[in-house]
N, C-alpha and C positions, 0 to 999 in steps of 0.2 A: 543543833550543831549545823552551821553551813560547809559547803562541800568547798573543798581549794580545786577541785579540779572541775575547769569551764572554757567555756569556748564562747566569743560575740563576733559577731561581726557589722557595720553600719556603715552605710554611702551617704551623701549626703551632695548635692550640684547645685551650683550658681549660674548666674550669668557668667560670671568670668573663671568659676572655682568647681572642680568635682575633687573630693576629696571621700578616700576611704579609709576605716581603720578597722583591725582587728587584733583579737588578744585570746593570749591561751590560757591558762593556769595550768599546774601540775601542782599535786602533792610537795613539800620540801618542807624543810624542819625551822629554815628561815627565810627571811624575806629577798627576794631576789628580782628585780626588774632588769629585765631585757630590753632593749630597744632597738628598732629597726625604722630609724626615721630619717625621710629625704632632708638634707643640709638645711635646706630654705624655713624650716620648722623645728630645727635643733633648741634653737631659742624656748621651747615646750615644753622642752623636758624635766621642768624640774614642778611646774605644774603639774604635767601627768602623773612626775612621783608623788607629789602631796594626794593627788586625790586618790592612785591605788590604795597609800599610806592608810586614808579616812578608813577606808573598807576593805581591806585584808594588813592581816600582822605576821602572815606567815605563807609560804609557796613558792613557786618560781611562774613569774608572767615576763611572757614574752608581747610584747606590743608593737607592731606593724603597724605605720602611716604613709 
């Protein structure tokens, strides 16, 4: 059994781009994505859902960009 509850964090800098993300998990009965992400990268977000999607089917994640 994998655990719903985690925590990541990753930076990542360009020449022109420093870009950080991070994500929480909690325990939850269903699946619940949160998002906390600056306007210019809204366009993202339905990516990010596909891929939590692939790898969890149940929790609450909160995602910061």
């Amino acid at each position: 059994m994998k655990s719903m509850t985690g925590y990541g964090y990753g930076a990542v800098s360009g020449e022109d781009l420093f870009l950080e993300a991070e994500i929480k998990s909690y325990n939850n009965r269903y699946l619940e994505i949160y998002h906390n992400i600056n306007s210019a990268l809204s366009a993202f977000e339905a990516e990010i859902d596909d891929a939590i999607r692939k790898v969890a089917s149940r929790g609450k994640v909160e995602i910061s960009v």
